[in-house]
C-alpha positions as CSV (number, residue, x, y, z in Angstrom):
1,X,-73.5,-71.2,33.8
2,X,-70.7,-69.1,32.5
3,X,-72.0,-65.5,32.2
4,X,-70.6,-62.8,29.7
5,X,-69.7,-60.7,32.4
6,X,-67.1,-62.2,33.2
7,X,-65.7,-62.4,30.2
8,X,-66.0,-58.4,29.9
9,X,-64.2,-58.0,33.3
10,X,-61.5,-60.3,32.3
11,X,-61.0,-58.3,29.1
12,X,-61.1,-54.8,30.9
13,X,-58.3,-56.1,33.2
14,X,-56.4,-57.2,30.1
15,X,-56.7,-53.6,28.6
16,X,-55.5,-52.3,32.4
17,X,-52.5,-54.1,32.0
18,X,-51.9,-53.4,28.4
19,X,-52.2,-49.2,29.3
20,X,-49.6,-50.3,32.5
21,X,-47.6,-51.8,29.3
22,X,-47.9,-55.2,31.2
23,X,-48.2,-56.9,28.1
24,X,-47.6,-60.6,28.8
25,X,-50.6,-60.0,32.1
26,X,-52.8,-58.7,29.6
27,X,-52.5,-61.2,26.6
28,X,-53.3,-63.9,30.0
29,X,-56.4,-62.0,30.6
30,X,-57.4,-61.3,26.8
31,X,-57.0,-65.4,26.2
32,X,-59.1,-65.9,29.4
33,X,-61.6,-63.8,28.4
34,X,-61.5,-65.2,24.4
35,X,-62.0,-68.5,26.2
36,X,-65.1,-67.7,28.5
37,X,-67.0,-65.4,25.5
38,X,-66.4,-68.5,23.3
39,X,-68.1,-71.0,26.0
40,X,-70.7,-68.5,26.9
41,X,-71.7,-67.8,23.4
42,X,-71.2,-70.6,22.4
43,X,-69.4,-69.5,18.8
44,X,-66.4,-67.5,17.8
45,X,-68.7,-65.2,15.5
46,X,-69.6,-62.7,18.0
47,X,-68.6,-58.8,18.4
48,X,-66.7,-59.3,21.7
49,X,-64.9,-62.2,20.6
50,X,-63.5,-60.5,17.4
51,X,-62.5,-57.4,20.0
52,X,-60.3,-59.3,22.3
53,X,-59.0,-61.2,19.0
54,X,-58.3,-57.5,17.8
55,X,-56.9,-56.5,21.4
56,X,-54.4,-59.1,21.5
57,X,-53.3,-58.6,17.9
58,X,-52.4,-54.7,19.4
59,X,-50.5,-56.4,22.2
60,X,-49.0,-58.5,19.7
61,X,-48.4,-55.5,17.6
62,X,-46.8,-53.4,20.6
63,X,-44.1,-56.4,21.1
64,X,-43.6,-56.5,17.9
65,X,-43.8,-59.7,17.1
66,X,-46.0,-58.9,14.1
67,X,-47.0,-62.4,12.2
68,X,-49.1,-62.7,15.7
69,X,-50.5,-59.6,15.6
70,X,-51.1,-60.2,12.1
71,X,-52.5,-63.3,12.9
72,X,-55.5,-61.9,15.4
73,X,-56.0,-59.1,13.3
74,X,-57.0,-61.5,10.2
75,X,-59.1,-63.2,12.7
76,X,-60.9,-60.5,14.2
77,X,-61.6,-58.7,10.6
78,X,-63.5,-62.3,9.4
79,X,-65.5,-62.2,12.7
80,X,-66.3,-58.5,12.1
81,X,-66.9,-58.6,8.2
82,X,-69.5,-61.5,9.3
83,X,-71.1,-59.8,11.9
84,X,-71.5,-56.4,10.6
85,X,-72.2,-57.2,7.2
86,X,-69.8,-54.6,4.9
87,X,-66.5,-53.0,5.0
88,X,-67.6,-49.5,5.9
89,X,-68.5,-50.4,9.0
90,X,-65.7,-48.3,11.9
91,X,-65.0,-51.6,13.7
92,X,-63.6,-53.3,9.8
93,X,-62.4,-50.3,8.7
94,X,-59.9,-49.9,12.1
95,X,-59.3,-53.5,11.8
96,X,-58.1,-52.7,8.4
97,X,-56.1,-50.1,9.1
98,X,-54.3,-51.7,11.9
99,X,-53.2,-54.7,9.7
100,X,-52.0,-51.6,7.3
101,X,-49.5,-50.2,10.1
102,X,-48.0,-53.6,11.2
103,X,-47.5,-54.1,7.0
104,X,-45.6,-51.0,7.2
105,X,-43.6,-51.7,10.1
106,X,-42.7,-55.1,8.4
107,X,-41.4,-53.1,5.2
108,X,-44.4,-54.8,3.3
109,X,-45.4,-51.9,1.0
110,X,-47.2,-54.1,-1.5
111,X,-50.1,-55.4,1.0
């Protein structure tokens, strides 16, 4: 049986190694841990899954390689609209305002 846990230990290594600004060792351990949420939840529509979706659109972000980032961010914002239900919520609204930033850096006033 594959136990959340693990998946929450993966994803706290992955944000060690992102703080160390060992990003390609922490977007391994943010996919590992995506992976073993996913199969111990068995959905993507859960809080912890949208968090490392939102954790590796930062790394993405940081490397700036920003239709990825963009990419997890999107992801991560459907997850959390669906699981906390309005747009006020902190967790939607940082989401939000992280995809903002990465428009900015792109030069992509309009969005």
């Amino acid at each position: 049986e594959i136990h959340p846990e693990v998946a929450e230990t993966l994803r706290d290594m992955g944000r060690v190694f992102y703080l160390q600004e060992e990003l390609d060792q922490a977007l391994e351990q943010y996919q590992v841990s995506q992976e073993v949420y996913r199969e111990a939840y068995g959905t993507d529509v859960h809080k912890h899954v949208a968090s490392v979706m939102y954790n590796m659109a930062m790394v993405y972000e940081c490397q700036s390689k920003y239709e990825e980032a963009l990419k997890f961010y999107e992801q991560a914002l459907e997850i959390r609209k669906i699981v906390y239900g309005k747009l006020e919520h902190p967790e939607v609204a940082e989401t939000l305002q992280n995809m903002a930033m990465v428009y900015n850096s792109q030069g992509n006033y309009d969005k």
